[in-house]
C-alpha positions, 0 to 999 in steps of 0.5 A, a space after each residue: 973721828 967721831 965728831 966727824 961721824 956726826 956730822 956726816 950723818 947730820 948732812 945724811 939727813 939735810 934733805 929731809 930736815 929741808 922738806 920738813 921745815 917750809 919756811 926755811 925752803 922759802 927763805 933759801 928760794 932763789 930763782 937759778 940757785 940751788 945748794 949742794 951738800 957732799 959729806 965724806 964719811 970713810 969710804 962713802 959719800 953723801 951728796 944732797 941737793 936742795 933746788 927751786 923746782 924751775 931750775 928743774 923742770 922749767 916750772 913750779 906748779 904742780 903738774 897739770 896734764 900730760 905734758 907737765 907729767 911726762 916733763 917731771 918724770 923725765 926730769 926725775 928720772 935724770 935725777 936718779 942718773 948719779 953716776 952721771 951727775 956726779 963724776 968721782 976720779 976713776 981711779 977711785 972705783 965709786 958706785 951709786 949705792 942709793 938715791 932718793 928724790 922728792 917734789 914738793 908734790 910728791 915722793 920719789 925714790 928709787 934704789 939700785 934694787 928697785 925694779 923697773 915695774 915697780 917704779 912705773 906702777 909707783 909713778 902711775 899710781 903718784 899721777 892718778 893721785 895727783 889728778 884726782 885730787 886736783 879734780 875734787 879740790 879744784 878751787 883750793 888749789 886755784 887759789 894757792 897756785 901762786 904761792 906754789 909756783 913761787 916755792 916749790 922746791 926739789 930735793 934728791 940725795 945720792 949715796 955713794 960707795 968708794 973702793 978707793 976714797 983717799 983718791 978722791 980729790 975732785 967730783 965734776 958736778 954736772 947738773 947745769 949741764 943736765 939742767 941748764 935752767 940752774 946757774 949756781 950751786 952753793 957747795 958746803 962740803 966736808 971729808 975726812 981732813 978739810 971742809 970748805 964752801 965753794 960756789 959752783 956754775 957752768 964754767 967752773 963745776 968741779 968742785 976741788 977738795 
């Protein structure tokens, strides 16, 4: 049980220990392909996603206008949708607790708890970062443009609570279907007796325990 402990909370943390270490992101990057990490720990389930930014938002360069924002935030957004993304056996009672879900531009989080003001003065305020400083540091990003489009990545966790986990046999991931431009996912996967590793995609996106 400990041991178990350990590693749920290890995988809790996959996310950020990916948007801390660059190089890992670059040589992980692949175009179409994402990696997916669900960790069981008692009733509750930690599911992390790491992705090239295309396979999301159909582009990799920091926004640049208006469209290229309204894109990202829609997208956002969709990431935020857990119950949707991720389908528990109904009997299993699971609800989203948290979610947390970041670019390699900026930050975005948004809890249960978390008002709809306060998100979109959050996002506002990303935006007018973003532009000001792609106005006063123009030709710097010019230059790295290509080495961005090429790397950017997106990752995003979701917590969620089970008031009935031993019913938990199955989870239907349905990220290609919200984001097509994503053709396979890399699952590791642990719970409470087993662990295992299973390629995921359109035509088989359930992934069985």
């Amino acid at each position: 049980m400990l041991f178990l402990k350990s590693l749920f909370f290890l995988l809790v943390s996959f996310t950020s220990a990916v948007m801390a270490s660059e190089n890992r992101q670059h040589s992980s990057h692949e175009h179409g392909v994402g990696q997916l990490d669900v960790a069981q720990e008692s009733s509750e389930f930690q599911i992390a996603l790491t992705s090239p930014a295309v396979n999301i938002f159909g582009f990799e360069h920091a926004p640049h206008d208006q469209e290229d924002h309204k894109m990202v935030e829609k997208k956002l957004a969709e990431l935020e949708k857990g119950e949707v993304l991720f389908v528990f056996p109904e009997g299993a009672n699971c609800r989203l607790k948290d979610v947390h879900v970041a670019t390699s531009w900026a930050d975005h989080e948004n809890t249960k708890t978390e008002s709809t003001e306060h998100k979109q003065a959050e996002r506002e305020h990303r935006a007018e970062h973003e532009h000001e400083h792609k106005e006063h540091d123009e030709d710097e990003h010019e230059d790295h443009e290509e080495d961005e489009q090429t790397h950017a990545d997106v990752t995003a966790s979701w917590h969620f609570a089970c008031a009935h986990p031993q019913t938990v046999d199955r989870i239907h991931v349905k990220l290609f279907e919200r984001f097509p431009q994503t053709e396979h996912l890399r699952v590791q996967w642990t719970t409470q007796n087993k662990q295992g590793a299973v390629e995921l995609s359109s035509t088989h996106s359930v992934l069985r325990f």
